[in-house]
C-alpha positions in Angstrom: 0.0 0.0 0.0 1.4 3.5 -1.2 1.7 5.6 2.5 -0.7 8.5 2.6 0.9 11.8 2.9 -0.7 14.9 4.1 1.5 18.2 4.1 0.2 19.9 7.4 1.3 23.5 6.0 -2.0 22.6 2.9 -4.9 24.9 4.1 -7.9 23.4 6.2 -10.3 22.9 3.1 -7.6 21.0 1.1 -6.9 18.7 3.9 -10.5 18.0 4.6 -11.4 17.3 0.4 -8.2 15.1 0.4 -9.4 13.0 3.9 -13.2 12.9 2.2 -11.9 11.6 -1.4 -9.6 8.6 0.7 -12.3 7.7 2.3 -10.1 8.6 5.9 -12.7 10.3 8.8 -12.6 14.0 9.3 -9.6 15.4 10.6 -11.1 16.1 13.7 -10.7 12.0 14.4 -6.9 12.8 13.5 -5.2 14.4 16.3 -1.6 13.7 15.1 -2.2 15.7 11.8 -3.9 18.0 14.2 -1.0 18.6 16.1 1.2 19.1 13.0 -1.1 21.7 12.0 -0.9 23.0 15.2 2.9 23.2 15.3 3.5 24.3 11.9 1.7 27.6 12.9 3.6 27.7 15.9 6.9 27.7 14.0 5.9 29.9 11.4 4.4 32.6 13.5 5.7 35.7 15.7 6.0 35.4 19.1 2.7 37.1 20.7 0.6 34.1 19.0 3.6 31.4 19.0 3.4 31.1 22.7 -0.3 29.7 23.0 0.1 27.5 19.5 3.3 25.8 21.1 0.9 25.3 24.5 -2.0 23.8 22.4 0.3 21.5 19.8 1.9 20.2 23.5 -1.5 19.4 24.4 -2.1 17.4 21.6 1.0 15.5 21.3 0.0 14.5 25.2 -2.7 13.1 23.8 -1.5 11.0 21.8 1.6 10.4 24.1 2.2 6.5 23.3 0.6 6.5 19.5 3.2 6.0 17.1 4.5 9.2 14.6 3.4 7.7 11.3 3.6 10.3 9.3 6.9 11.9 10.4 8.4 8.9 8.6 6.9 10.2 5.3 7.3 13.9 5.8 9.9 14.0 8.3 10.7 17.6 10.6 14.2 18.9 10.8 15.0 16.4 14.8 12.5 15.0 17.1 10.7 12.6 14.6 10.9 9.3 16.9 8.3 10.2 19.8 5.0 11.9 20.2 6.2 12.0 24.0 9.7 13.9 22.1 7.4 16.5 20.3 5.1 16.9 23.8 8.4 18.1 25.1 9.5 20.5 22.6 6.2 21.9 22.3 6.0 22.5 25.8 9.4 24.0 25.7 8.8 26.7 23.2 5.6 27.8 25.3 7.4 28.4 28.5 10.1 30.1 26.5 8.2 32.4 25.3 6.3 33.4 28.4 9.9 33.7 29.7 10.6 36.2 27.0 7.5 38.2 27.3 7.9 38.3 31.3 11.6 39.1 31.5 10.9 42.8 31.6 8.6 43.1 34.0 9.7 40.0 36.0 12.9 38.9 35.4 13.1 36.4 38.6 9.4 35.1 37.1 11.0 35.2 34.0 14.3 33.0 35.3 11.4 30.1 36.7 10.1 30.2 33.8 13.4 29.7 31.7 14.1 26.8 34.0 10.8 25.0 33.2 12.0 25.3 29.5 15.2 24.1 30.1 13.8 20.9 32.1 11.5 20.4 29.2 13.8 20.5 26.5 16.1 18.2 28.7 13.7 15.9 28.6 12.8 16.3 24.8 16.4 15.4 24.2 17.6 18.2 22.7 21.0 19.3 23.9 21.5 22.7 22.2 17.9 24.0 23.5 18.6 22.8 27.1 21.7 24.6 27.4 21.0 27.9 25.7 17.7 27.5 28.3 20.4 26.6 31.6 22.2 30.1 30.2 19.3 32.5 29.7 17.7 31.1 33.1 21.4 31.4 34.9 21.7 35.2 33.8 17.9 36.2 34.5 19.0 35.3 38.3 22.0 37.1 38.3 21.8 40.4 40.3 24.7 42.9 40.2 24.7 46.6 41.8 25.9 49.4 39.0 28.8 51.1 39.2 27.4 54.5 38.8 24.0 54.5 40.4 25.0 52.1 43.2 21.1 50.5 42.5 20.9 46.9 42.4 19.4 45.2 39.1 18.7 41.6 38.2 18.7 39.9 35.2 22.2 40.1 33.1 22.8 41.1 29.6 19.0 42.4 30.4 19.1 45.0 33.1 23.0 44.8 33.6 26.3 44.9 31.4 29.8 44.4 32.2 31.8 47.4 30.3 35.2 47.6 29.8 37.5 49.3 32.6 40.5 49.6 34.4 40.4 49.2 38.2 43.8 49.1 40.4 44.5 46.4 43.2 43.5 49.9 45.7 40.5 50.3 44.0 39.4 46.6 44.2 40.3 46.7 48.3 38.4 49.6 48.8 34.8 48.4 47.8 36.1 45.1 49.9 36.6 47.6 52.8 33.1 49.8 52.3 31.3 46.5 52.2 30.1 47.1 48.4 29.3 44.6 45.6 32.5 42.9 44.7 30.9 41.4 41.9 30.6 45.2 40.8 34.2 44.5 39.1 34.5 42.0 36.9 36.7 39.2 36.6 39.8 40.0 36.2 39.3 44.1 37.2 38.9 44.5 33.4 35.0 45.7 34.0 32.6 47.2 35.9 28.6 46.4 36.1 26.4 48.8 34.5 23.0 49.0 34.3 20.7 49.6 31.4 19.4 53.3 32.2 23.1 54.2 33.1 24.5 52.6 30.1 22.2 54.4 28.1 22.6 57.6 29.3 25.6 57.2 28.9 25.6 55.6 25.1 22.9 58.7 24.2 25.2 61.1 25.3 27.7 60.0 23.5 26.1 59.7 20.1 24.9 63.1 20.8 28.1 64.5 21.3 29.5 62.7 17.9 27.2 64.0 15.7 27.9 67.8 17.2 31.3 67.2 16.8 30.5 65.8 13.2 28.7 68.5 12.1 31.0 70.9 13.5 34.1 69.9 11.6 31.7 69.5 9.0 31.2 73.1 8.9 35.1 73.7 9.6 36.5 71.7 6.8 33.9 72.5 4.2 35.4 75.4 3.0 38.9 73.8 2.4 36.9 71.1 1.0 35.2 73.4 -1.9 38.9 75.0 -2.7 40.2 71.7 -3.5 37.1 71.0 -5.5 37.9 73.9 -7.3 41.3 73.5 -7.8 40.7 69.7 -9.2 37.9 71.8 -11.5 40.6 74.4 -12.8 43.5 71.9 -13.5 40.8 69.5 -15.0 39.8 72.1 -17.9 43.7 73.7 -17.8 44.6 69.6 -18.8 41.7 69.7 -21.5 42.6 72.6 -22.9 46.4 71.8 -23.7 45.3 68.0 -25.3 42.8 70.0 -27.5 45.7 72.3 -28.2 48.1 69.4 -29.3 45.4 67.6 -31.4 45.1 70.4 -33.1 49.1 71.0 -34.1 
């Protein structure tokens, strides 16, 4: 018997006037291509709406947690193809990701909980490279690090916080030991300090701000010098066309 393929990316009427002309019951009575629908619309769509289709294809791949992927061996996906209970996993990855991602700036200790429920899901989905880019994002939304400029403590690093490049002394280091400040305020190494995102910003803006001035000054400075050369290169230009005209002609 020739296997029966159904791409889950054809639109709901095709799939339904394929099932009818097989003679297969509706596709409600298919959860498995259900779920493929499911998760082809979560891969394919931005992250506001990926979030809740990653939740529902999860909860139909836990439906069908110990029925057999038969059409993944036809139309395979790009890993996971051996388990429904592998897909259930991934599925329910992605979803917590994503409400990680869309907490972690209001929350970014909710945000860190939530990364680690990702991270345990993908664990158990297998999949290596998710589960540590998960331990990572989860490890840096708990870190908390007090800024060098404001003295405020933030949480969440590379989010709220930022290690800029610096040069501290061996006194320098001894004194925030003495005055009982963050330590982890200097980086490793004394190479950098913690700084957090308003500060850094401030400080970026201001700097921009200051480069274009200083732009459009010399700009203005260096223009005029700029239109004498112009003219110069103009003069010699027609001086040059003048003398080859003058020896074509002799």
């Amino acid at each position: 018997m020739i296997p029966i393929q159904i791409d889950p990316s054809w639109p709901a009427g095709a799939r339904m006037g394929f099932l009818e002309a097989t003679g297969l019951p509706p596709l409600a009575s298919h959860p498995a291509l259900e779920a493929r629908r499911l998760e082809h619309a979560a891969f394919t769509s931005p992250p506001p709406q990926a979030q809740q289709l990653h939740a529902n294809a999860a909860a139909k791949f836990q439906q069908i947690m110990r029925v057999p992927l038969k059409t993944y061996k036809h139309v395979p996906t790009r890993d996971h193809n051996d388990s429904a209970e592998e897909r259930y996993f991934l599925h329910q990855g992605w979803a917590s990701f994503y409400q990680g991602r869309d907490a972690q700036d209001k929350d970014p200790e909710t945000a860190a909980g939530l990364m680690s429920r990702a991270q345990q899901a993908f664990k158990n989905a297998r999949d290596e490279g998710l589960w540590s880019r998960m331990a990572a994002t989860s490890s840096n939304l708990k870190i908390k690090r007090t800024c060098w400029f404001c003295h405020r403590e933030m949480q969440g690093l590379e989010l709220n916080i930022q290690y800029y490049p610096a040069h501290t002394t061996e006194y320098g280091r001894a004194l925030v030991r003495t005055l009982g400040q963050d330590v982890t305020a200097i980086g490793e190494g004394g190479s950098s300090v913690a700084v957090c995102l308003p500060c850094a910003t401030m400080v970026q803006n201001q700097a921009d701000a200051y480069a274009q001035r200083r732009t459009e000054e010399l700009k203005g400075e260096l223009q005029p010098q700029i239109n004498k050369l112009v003219s110069a290169v103009n003069a010699l230009s027609e001086r040059i066309a003048r003398l080859e005209s003058s020896a074509h002609r002799h």
